[in-house]
N, C-alpha and C positions, 0 to 999 in steps of 0.2 A: 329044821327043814334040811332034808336031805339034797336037793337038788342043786345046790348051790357049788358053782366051781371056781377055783382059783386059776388064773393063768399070768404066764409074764410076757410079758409084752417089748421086743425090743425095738427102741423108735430113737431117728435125731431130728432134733428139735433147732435151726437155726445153728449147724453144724456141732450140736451137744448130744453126745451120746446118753441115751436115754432105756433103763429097764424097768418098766412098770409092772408094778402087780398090781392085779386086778380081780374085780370078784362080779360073777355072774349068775345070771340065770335065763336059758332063752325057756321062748313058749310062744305062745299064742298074745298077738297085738301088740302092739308098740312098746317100746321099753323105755322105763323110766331110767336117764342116766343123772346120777348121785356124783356132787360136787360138795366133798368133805370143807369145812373150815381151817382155817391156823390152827392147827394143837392138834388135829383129829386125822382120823383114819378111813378107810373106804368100809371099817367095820362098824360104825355107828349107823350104818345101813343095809346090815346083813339079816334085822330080824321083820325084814320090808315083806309084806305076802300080799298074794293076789294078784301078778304081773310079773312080766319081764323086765332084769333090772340091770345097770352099769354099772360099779364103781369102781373107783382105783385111788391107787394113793398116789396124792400129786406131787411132784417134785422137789427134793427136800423132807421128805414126809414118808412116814411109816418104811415099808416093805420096798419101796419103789428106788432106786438108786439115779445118780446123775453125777456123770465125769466134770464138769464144771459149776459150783453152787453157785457160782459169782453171777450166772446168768440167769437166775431164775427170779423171775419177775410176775405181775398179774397179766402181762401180754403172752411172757412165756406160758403161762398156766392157758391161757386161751388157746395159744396155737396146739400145745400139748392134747388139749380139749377134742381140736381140731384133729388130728393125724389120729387118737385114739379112733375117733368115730367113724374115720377114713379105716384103720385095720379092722376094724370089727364088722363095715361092712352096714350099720347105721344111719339111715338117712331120716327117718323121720320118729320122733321122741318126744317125751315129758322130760322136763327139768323139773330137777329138787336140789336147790343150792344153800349152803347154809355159809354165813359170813363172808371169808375172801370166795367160797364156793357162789355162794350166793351173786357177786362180786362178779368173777370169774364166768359164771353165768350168764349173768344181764349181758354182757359184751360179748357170748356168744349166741345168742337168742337174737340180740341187736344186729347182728352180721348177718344170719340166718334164719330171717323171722320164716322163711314158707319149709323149715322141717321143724319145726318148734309147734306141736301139738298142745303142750298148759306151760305153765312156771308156777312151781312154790317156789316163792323166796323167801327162807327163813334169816331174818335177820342179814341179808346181806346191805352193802354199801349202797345207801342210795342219797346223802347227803354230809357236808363237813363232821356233823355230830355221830356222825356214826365210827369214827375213829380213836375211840375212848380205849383200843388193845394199841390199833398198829401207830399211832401217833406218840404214842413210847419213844418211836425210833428217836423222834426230836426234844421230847420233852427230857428224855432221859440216854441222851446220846452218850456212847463208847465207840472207841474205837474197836473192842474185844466182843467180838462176837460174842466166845463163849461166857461171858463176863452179865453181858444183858440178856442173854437170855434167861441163865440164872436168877438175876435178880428181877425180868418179868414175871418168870415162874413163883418169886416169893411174893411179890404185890399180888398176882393173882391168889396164889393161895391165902393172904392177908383178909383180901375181900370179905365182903357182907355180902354178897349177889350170890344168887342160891345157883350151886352145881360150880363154883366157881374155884372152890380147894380142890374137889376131884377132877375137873379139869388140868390143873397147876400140878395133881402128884404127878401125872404121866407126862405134860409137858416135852420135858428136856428127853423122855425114849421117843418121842414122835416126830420130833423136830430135830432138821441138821442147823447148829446155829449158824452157819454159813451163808443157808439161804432166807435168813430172817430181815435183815438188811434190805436183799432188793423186793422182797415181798412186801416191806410196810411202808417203804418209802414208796412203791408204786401204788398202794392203797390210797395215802395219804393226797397223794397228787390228783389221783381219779378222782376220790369224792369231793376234792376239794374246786376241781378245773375239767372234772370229765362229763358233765351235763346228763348226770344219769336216771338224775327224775326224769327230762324229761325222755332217753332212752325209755325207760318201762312205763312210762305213761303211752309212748307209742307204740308198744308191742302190739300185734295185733288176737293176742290169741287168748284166752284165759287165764288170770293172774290169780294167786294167793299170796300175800303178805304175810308170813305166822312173824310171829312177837310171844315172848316171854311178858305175862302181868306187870311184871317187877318194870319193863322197859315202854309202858302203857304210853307214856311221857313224851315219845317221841315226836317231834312237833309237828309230820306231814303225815302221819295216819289220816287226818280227816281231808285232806289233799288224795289221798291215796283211791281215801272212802268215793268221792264225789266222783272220780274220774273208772268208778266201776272193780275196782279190785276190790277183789275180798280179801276181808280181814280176820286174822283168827288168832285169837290171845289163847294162849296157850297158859292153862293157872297154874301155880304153884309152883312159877319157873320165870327164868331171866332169860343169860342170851344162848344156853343150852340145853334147850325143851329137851334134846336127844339124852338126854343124861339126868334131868330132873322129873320130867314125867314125858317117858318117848309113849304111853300108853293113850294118851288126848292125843301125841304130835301125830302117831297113825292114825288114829281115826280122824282127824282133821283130813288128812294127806287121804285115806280111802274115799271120805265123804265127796272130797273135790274131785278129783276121776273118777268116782259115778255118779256126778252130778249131771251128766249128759250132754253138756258144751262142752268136753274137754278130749274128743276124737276118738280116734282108736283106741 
């Protein structure tokens, strides 16, 4: 697809100077803005067709730069959220957030429910068990940054969970390990004290859950189910449909915006 543009973006964030790259495409109707995960980039949303889209790489992460890593938290990632949508000019969207994206989402939809148009939430935080990456921080505390991220990046490439090596080879170029710290400890805190079932149980607007096969197990899918969100297991995949079969995760993702509840 040719339409697709890069732009950087300079923004302060809670007095932190901030350069974001970003990748777009306008057009016609509402645009979907893309909230990458821990490990990933605003290009695992680049081969998205059929609408107008946002993404960027959030702080700490890919292309995007930031003069202080110490500050970068999932608040930060919110407010950042915030001010991108504010320069682009953004008022009313589809969400697609995947893990702290996902995460990072529910807490801006939560803020914002009357410009929030749908939400895919692909595997974001919505309960204590869902901290199986960023609960590392505790489980496997350093004081060395670059020490733990190293040896995340080898546990994950260890794994058995499908797409879970090829995530762990790029790891440590996607990630500053600086800002890994305040991201997973802010994770850890959220799902464990931030009440975020029931946050997206009260969204008011049309929800998709996606889940990887492999993570079928989770214990409030059928919580999820009864309170009206759709659900969509995504086969032959865990917690990185976008990398194990992104060919279901679009067409899940197309089928739900034109299913006709989900606005412009």
């Amino acid at each position: 697809m040719t339409d697709r543009t890069n732009e950087r973006v300079e923004l302060r964030i809670d007095g932190v100077a901030l350069d974001i790259a970003t990748l777009r495409r306008t057009g016609q109707g509402a645009p979907v803005l893309f909230l990458h995960g821990f490990g990933s980039t605003k290009e695992d949303y680049a081969d998205f067709a059929g609408r107008p889209f946002l993404a960027y790489d959030a702080p700490g992460c890919g292309e995007t730069t930031c003069e202080d890593l110490s500050k970068i938290s999932v608040p930060f990632l919110l407010a950042t959220a915030e001010a991108v949508l504010r320069h682009t000019g953004t008022e009313r969207f589809h969400l697609v957030g995947h893990s702290m994206g996902g995460l990072t989402a529910l807490l801006l939809a939560d803020r914002h429910p009357d410009r929030v148009l749908s939400f895919v939430d692909i595997e974001g935080n919505l309960a204590p068990e869902d901290c199986f990456l960023s609960r590392q921080i505790v489980t496997h505390r350093t004081d060395d940054p670059e020490h733990f991220l190293a040896a995340f990046a080898e546990r994950a490439h260890r794994s058995i969970e499908t797409s879970s090596a090829l995530y762990a080879a790029s790891l440590r170029h996607k990630v500053r390990p600086g800002a890994v710290r305040g991201i997973f400890e802010s994770m850890v805190d959220l799902s464990d004290h931030g009440d975020l079932m029931h946050k997206f149980l009260a969204l008011p607007f049309p929800r998709m859950f996606m889940y990887g096969v492999e993570n079928a197990h989770l214990s409030y899918l059928p919580e999820l189910a009864e309170h009206g969100v759709e659900l969509a297991a995504i086969p032959h995949s865990g917690h990185w449909p976008m990398y194990a079969n992104p060919v279901a995760m679009w067409e899940r993702i197309a089928d739900f915006h034109a299913g006709g509840s989900t606005g412009d």
